[in-house]
C-alpha positions as CSV (number, residue, x, y, z in Angstrom):
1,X,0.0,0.0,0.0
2,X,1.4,3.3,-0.4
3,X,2.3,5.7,2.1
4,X,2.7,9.2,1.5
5,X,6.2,10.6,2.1
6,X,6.7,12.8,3.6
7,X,2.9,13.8,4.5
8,X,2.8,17.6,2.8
9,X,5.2,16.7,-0.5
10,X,2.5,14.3,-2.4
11,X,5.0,11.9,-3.0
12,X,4.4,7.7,-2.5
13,X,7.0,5.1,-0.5
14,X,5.9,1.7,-1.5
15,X,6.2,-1.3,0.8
16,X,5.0,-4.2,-1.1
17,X,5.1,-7.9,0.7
18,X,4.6,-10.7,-1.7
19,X,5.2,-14.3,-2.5
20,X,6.2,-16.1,-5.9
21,X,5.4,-19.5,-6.4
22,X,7.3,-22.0,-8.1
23,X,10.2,-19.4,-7.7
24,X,13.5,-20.0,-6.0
25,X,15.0,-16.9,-4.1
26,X,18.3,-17.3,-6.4
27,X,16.2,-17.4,-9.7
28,X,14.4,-14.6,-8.9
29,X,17.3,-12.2,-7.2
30,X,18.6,-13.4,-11.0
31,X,15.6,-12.8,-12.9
32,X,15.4,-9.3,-11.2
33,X,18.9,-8.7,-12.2
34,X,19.4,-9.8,-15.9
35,X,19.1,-6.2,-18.0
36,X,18.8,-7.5,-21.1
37,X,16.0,-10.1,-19.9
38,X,14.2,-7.8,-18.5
39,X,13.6,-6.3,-21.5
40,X,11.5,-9.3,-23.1
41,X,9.1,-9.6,-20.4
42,X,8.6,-5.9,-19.0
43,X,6.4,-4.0,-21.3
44,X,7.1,-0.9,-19.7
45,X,10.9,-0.6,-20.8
46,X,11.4,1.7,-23.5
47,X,15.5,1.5,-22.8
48,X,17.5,-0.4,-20.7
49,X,21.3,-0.5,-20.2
50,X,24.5,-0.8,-18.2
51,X,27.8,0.9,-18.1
52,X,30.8,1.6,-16.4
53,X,32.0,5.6,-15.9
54,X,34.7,6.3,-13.8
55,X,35.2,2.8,-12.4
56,X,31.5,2.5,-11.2
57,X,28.5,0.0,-13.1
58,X,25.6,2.9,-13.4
59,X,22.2,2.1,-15.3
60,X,20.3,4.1,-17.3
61,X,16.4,2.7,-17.7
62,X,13.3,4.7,-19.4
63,X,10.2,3.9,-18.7
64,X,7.6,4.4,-20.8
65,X,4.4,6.3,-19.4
66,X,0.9,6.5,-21.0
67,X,-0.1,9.5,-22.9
68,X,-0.4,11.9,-22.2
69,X,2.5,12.0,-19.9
70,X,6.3,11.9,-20.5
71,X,8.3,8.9,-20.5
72,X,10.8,9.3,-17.0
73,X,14.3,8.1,-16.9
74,X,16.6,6.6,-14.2
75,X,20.3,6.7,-14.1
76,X,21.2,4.7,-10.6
77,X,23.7,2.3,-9.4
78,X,23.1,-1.2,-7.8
79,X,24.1,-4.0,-5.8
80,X,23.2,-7.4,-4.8
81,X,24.5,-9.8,-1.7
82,X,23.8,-13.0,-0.4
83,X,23.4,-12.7,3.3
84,X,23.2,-15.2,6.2
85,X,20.9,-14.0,8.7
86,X,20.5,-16.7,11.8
87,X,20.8,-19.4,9.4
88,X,18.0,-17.8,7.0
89,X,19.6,-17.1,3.3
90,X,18.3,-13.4,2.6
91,X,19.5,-12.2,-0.6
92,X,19.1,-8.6,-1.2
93,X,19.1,-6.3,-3.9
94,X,19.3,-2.1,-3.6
95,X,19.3,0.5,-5.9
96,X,19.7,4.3,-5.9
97,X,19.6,7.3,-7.6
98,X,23.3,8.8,-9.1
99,X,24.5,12.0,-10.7
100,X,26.9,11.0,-13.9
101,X,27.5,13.6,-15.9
102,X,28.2,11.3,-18.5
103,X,24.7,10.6,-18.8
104,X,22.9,13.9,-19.5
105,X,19.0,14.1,-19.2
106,X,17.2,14.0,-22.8
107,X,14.3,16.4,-24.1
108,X,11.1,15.0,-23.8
109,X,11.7,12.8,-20.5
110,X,11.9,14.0,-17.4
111,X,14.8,12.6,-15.3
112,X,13.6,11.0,-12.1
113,X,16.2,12.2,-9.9
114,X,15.8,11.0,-6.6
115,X,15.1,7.0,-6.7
116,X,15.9,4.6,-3.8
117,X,14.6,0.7,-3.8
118,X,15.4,-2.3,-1.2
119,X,14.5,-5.7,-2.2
120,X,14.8,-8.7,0.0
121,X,13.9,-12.4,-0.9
122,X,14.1,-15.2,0.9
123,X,12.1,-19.1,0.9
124,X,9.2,-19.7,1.5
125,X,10.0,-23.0,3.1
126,X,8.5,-24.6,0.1
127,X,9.7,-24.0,-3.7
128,X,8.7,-20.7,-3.5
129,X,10.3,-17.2,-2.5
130,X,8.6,-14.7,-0.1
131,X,9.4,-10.9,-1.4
132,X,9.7,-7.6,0.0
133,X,10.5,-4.5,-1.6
134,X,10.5,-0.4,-0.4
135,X,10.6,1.3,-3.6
136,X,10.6,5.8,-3.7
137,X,11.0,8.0,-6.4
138,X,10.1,11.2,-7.3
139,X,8.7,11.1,-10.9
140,X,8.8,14.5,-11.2
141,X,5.8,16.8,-12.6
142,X,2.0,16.2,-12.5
143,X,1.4,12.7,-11.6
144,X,-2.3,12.5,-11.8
145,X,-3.9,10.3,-8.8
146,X,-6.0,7.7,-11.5
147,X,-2.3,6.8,-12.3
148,X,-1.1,6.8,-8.6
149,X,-3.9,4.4,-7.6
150,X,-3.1,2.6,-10.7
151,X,0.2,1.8,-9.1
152,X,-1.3,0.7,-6.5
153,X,-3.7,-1.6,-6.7
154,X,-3.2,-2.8,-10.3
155,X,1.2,-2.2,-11.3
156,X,2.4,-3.6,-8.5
157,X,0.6,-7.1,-8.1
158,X,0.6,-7.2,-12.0
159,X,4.4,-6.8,-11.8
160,X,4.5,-9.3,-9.3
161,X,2.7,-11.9,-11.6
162,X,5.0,-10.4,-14.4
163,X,8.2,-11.6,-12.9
164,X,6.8,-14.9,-12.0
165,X,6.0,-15.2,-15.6
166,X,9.7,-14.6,-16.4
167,X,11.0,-16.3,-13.6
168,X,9.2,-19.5,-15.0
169,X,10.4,-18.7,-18.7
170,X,14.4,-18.0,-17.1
171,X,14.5,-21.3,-15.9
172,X,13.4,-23.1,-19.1
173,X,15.7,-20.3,-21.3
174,X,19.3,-20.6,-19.3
């Protein structure tokens, strides 16, 4: 559900607690982090990439928006461990929002500049993976609430299903 962050900016944090079946923890911290998969099974990529500048992996990923609204663009960097906590195998995945010059904002998209996601997976003691991500971001502009409760209630559990889906297809394709 989201929560409104701070309460007199209008902005969302997202705390989202889900489970994927038939999912392992490892194949989906994988899933999650395979660019150029990602790109087959998430309609909302327009562009998608890695790169190194200045001895540090930075992405760059637009997302395409419906019209009438402007596509937004990310640049961030990532990282992903494997943790042991009390004998529980966590792995985690978090991402945040990075200045490169490098990679200079583009007309027409409006650079989301302040982005910060934590994602942790673990078993669910079956096949299965239990998931939990915060996710903020400032999209910029005039986010109209019809697409905020969009998010909501419809994006996020479709994504879930989403990366079941490509969880599912990873394992047959690798």
């Amino acid at each position: 559900l989201p929560i409104l962050f701070p309460q007199q900016s209008g902005l969302y944090e997202y705390k989202i607690f889900g489970g994927l079946a038939d999912c392992t923890p490892k194949l989906c911290a994988d899933v999650y982090m395979d660019l150029d998969f990602r790109k087959q099974w998430d309609q909302y990529v327009k562009e998608l990439y890695e790169k190194t500048y200045d001895g540090e992996k930075v992405i760059y990923w637009e997302v395409k928006y419906p019209f009438p609204l402007s596509n937004r663009d990310y640049v961030y960097t990532r990282e992903r461990r494997e943790m042991d906590v009390d004998g529980r195998k966590i792995w985690v995945v978090l991402a945040q929002s990075v200045s490169v010059p490098q990679c200079p904002e583009k007309p027409g998209i409006i650079r989301v500049k302040s982005y910060k996601q934590s994602l942790a997976i673990e078993s669910d003691g079956k096949s299965g993976s239990k998931v939990y991500m915060y996710y903020f971001d400032n999209p910029g502009g005039m986010i109209p609430s019809w697409l905020v409760n969009w998010a909501a209630k419809s994006g996020v559990p479709a994504f879930l299903k989403d990366i079941q889906k490509a969880c599912l297809s990873y394992s047959k394709s690798t």
